[in-house]
C-alpha positions as CSV (number, residue, x, y, z in Angstrom):
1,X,133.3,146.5,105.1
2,X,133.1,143.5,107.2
3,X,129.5,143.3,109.5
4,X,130.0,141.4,112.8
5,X,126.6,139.5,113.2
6,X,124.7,137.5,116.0
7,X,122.4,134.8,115.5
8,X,119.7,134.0,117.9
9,X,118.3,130.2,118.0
10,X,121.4,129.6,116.2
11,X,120.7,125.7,117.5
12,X,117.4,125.6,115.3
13,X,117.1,124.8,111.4
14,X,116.3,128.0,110.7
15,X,119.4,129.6,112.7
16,X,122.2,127.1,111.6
17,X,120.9,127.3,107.8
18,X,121.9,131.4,108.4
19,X,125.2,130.1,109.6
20,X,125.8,127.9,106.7
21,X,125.1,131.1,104.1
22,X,127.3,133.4,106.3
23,X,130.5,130.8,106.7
24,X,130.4,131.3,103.2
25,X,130.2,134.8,102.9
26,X,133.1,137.1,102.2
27,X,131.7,140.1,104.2
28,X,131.1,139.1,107.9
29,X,132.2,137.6,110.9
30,X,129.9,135.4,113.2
31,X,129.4,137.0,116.8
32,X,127.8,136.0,119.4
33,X,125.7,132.7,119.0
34,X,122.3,132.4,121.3
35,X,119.8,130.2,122.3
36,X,117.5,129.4,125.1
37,X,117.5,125.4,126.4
38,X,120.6,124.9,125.1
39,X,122.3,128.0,126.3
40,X,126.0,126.8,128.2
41,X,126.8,124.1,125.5
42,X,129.0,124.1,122.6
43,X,127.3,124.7,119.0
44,X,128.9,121.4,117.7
45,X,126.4,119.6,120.0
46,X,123.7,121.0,118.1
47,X,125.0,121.6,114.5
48,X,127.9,118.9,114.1
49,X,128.2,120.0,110.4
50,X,128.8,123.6,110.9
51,X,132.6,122.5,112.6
52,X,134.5,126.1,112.1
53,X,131.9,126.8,114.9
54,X,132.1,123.6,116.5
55,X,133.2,125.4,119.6
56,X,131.4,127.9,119.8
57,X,129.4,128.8,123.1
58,X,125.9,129.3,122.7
59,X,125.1,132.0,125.0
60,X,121.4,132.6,126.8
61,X,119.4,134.2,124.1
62,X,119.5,137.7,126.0
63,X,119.2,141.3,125.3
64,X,123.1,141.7,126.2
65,X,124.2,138.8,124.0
66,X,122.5,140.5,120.8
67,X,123.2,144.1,121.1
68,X,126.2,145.7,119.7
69,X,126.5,144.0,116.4
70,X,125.9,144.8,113.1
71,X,123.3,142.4,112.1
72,X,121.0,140.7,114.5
73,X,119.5,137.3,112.7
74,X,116.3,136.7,115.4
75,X,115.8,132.9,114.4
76,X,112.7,132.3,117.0
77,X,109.5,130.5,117.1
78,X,106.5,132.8,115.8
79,X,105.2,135.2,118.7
80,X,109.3,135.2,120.2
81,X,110.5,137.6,118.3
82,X,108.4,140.9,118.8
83,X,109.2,141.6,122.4
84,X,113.4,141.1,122.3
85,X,113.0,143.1,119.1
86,X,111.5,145.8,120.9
87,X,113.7,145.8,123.4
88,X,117.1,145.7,120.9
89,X,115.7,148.5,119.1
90,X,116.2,150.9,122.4
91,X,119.5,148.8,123.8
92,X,121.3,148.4,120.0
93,X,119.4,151.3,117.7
94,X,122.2,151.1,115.2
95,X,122.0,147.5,114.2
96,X,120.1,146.1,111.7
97,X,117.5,143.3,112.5
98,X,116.4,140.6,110.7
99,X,113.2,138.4,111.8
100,X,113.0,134.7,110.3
101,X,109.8,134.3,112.1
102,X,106.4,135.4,111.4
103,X,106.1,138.5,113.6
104,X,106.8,141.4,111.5
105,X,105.6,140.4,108.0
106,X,102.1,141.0,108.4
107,X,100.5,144.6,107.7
108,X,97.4,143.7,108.5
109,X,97.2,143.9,112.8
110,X,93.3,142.4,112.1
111,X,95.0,139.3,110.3
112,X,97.9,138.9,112.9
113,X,94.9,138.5,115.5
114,X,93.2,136.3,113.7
115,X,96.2,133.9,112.5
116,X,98.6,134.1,115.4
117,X,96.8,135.3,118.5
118,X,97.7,138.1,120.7
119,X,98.8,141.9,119.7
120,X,100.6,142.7,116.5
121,X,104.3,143.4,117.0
122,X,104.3,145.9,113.8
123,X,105.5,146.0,110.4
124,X,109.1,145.5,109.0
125,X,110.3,145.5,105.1
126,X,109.2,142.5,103.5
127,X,112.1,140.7,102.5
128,X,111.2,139.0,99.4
129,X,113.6,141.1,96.9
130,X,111.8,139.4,93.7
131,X,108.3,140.2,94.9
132,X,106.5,141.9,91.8
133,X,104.8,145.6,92.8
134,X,102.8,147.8,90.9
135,X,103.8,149.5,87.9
136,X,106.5,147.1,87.3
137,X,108.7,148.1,90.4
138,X,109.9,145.0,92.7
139,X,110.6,145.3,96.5
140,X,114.5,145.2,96.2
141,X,114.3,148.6,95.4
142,X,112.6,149.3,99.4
143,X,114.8,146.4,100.8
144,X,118.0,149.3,99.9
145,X,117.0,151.3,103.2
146,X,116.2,149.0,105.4
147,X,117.1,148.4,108.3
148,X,114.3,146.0,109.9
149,X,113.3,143.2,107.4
150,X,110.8,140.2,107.8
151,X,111.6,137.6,106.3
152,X,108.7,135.5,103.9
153,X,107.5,132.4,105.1
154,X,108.6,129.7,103.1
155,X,105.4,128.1,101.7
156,X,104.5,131.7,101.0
157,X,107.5,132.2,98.8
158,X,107.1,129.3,96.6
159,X,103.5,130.0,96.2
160,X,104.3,133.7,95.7
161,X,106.8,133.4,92.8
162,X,104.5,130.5,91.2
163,X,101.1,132.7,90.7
164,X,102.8,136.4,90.8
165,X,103.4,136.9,87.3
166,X,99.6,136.0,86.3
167,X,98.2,138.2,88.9
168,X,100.4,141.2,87.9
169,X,99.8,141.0,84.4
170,X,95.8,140.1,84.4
171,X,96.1,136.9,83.4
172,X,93.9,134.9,86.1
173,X,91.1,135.4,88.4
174,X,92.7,136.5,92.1
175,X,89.8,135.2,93.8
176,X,89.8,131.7,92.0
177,X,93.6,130.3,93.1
178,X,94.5,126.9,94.2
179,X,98.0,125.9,96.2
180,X,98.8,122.3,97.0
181,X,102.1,122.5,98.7
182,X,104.2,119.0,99.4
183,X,106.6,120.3,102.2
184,X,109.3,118.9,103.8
185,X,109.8,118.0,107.8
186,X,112.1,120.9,108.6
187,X,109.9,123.5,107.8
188,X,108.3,122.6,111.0
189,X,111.2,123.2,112.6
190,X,113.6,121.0,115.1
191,X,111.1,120.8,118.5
192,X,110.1,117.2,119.7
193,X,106.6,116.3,118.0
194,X,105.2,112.9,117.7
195,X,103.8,113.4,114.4
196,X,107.5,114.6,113.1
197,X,109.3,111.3,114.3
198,X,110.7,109.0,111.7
199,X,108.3,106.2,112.0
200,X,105.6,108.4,111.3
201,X,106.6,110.0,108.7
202,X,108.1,107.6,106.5
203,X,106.6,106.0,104.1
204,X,103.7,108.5,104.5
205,X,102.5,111.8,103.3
206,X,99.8,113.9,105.5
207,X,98.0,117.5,105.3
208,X,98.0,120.2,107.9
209,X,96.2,123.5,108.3
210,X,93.7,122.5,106.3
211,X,90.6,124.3,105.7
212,X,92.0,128.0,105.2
213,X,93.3,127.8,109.2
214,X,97.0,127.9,107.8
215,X,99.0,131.1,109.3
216,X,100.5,131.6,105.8
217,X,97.2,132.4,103.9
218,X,97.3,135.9,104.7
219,X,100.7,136.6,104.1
220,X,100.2,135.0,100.2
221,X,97.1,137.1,99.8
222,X,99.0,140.5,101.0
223,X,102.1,139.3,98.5
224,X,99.6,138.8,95.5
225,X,97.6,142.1,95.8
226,X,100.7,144.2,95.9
227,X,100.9,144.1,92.4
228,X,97.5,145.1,91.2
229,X,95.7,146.3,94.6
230,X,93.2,143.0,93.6
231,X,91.0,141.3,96.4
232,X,93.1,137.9,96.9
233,X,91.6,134.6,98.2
234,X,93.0,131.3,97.6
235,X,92.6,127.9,98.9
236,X,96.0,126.7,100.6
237,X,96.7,123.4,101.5
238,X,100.2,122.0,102.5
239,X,101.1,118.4,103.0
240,X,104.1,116.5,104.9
241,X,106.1,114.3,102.9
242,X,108.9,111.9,104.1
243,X,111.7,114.3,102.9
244,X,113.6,116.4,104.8
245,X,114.0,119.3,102.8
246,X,111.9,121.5,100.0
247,X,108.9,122.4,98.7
248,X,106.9,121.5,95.6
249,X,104.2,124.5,95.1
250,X,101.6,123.1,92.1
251,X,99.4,126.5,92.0
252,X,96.1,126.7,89.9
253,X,93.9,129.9,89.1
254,X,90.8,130.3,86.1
255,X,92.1,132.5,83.1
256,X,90.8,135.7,83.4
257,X,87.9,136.6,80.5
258,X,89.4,137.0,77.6
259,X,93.1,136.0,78.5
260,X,94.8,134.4,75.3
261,X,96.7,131.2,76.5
262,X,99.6,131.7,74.1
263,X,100.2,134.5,76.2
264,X,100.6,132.9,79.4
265,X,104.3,132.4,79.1
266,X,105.7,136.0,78.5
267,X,104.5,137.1,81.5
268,X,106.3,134.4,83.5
269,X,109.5,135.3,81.2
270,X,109.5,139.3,81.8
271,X,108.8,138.8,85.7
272,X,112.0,136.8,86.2
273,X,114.4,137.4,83.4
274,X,116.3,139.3,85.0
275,X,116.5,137.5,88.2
276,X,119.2,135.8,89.7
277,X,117.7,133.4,92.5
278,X,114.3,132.6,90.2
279,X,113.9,130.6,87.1
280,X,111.4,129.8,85.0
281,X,112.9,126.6,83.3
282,X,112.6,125.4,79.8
283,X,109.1,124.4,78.2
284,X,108.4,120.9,79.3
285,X,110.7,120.8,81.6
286,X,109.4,120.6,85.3
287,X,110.2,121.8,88.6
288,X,112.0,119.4,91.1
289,X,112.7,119.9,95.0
290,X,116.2,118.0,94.5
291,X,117.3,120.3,92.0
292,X,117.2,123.4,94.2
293,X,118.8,121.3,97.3
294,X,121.4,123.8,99.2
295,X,120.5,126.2,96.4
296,X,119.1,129.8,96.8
297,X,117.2,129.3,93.9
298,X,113.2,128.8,92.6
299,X,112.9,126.9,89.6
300,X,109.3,127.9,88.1
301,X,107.1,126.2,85.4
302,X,104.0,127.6,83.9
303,X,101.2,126.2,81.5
304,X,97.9,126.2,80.8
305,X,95.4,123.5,81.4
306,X,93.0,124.5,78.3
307,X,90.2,121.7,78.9
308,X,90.2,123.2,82.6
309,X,90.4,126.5,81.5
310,X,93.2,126.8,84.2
311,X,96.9,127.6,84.4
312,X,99.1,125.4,86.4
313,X,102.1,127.3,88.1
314,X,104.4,124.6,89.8
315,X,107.6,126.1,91.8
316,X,110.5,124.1,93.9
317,X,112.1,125.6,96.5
318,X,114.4,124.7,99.5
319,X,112.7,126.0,102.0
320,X,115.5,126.3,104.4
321,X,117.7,128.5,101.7
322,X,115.4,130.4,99.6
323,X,112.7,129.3,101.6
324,X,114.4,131.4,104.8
325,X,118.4,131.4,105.0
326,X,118.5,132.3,101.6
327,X,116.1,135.0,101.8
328,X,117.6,136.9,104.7
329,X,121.2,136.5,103.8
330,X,119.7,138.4,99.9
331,X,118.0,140.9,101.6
332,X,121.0,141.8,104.0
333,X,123.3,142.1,101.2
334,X,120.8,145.0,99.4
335,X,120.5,147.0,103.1
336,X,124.2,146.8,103.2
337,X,125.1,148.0,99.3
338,X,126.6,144.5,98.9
339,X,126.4,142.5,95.9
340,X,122.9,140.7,96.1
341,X,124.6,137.3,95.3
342,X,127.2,137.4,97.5
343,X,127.4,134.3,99.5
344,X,124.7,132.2,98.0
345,X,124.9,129.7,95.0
346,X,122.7,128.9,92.4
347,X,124.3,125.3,92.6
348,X,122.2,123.0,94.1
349,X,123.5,119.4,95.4
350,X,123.0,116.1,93.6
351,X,121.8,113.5,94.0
């Protein structure tokens, strides 16, 4: 079986990190490439490192252009994505869509409103195939049907494999949790912004979306209650840093009465043992954004800060591979009965 695929914004971070994965992939051909501003040139322009595709014409980002294929990657800024979606759903009912953007991960229409503004464009399988459910079941096991998935935002992924494992086993308090996220510059993707430009951000390190404002607070708190139907808050604060890839996630939370610190680590251990794409690493050894570079992997730490009374759960993550790319090209491979690995690596690059 070989799936023909398009992808939309393919001139974007987001889009040519998809392209990256699938070059690499044994099962599928790349179709029609899209975009909107840039639509007429050649993809080298845009992407001079993907050159098989160098040549490639990057097509107006149009109903037409997308339907017909097997897989439709929708790589579009938040609030783009829902109305082509609807539209490819009627014109191309037989292929399977994946969302990078924020539209369809949300369940909550009431949080949508209040995050991103505007109607909510509805509700698609979460593609996060690691994400710890009740009973001990993980959401691979709904990603096998799918045929619409949303994929996670990337500071909710690293925050969501750092603190899972405590919340599903009873370990902390799901209203006391703490994120401090250092994030690279392309998670804000590849638009003009003055605060973006190189002599701003080097040599400095900023926060945004401070305040609980940040549109990825109420996706974390849906992903953490799935496991035990608990009331979620958390405190959420992300911070530029003069890199241009990953995230360091260092998450904090108050033991829960009662909770036996020696304990702390087994938890961590059973969630992810037998994962492929999330690690928890070896005691005293600590989580680095360069070691998951080009890697769809999240290397995990846990401990327990006993004068605090507070565990500290620090993940890495790139947040263009299993931060996005990653997480898409994973979650296709389950809705197509493909091998979840195929076409990503565990290797990162270095240095």
């Amino acid at each position: 079986m070989t799936l023909r695929i398009a992808v939309s914004g393919c001139t974007g971070y987001a889009g040519g990190e998809v392209l990256r994965l699938l070059l690499q992939h044994p099962g599928v051909t790349i179709g029609n490439l899209t975009a909107k501003s840039s639509a007429g040139s050649k993809l080298g322009q845009h992407q001079p490192h993907l050159l098989p595709l160098a040549d490639a014409d990057v097509l107006d980002t149009t109903v037409d252009s997308l339907a017909g294929h097997d897989v439709i990657v929708l790589a579009l800024p938040h609030g783009t994505s829902g109305e082509i979606a609807a539209q490819l759903a009627e014109a191309s009912p037989d292929s399977m869509l994946i969302d990078l953007g924020a539209d369809h991960r949300l369940e909550s229409a009431e949080a949508w409103t209040t995050y991103y503004g505007g109607e909510h464009p509805g509700t698609w399988t979460y593609g996060m195939p690691e994400l710890l459910l009740a009973e001990g079941a993980k959401q691979r096991d709904h990603l096998r049907t799918a045929t619409r998935i949303a994929v996670p935002g990337c500071n909710v992924t690293a925050v969501t494999f750092a603190l899972a494992p405590g919340i599903a086993a009873g370990l902390i308090e799901p209203t006391d949790l703490v994120a401090v996220l250092a994030n690279g510059v392309s998670g804000a993707g590849k638009s003009l912004k003055p605060h973006l430009l190189a002599s701003e951000i080097h040599g400095s390190a900023s926060p945004y979306g401070v305040g609980g404002v940040h549109r990825h607070i109420p996706e974390i708190e849906q992903n953490l209650g799935k496991s035990r139907g608990d009331q979620i808050r958390i405190s959420f604060t992300p911070t530029l840093v003069p890199m241009a890839r990953g995230i360091l996630a260092t998450c904090t939370a108050r033991l829960a009465p009662g909770t036996d610190p020696a304990t702390i680590r087994e938890a961590w251990q059973q969630a992810y043992a037998h994962e492929a794409f999330v690690h928890l690493l070896p005691e005293g050894q600590w989580p680095s954004t360069a070691a998951t570079l080009g890697a769809n992997t999240a290397l995990v730490q846990v401990t327990v800060d006993q004068r605090a009374e507070r565990l500290v759960a620090i993940c890495a993550i790139d947040n263009l591979v299993k931060g996005t790319a990653g997480a898409a090209v994973q979650s296709m491979n389950l809705a197509r009965g493909l091998p979840e690995h195929t076409g990503l690596t565990t290797i990162g690059v270095a240095p």
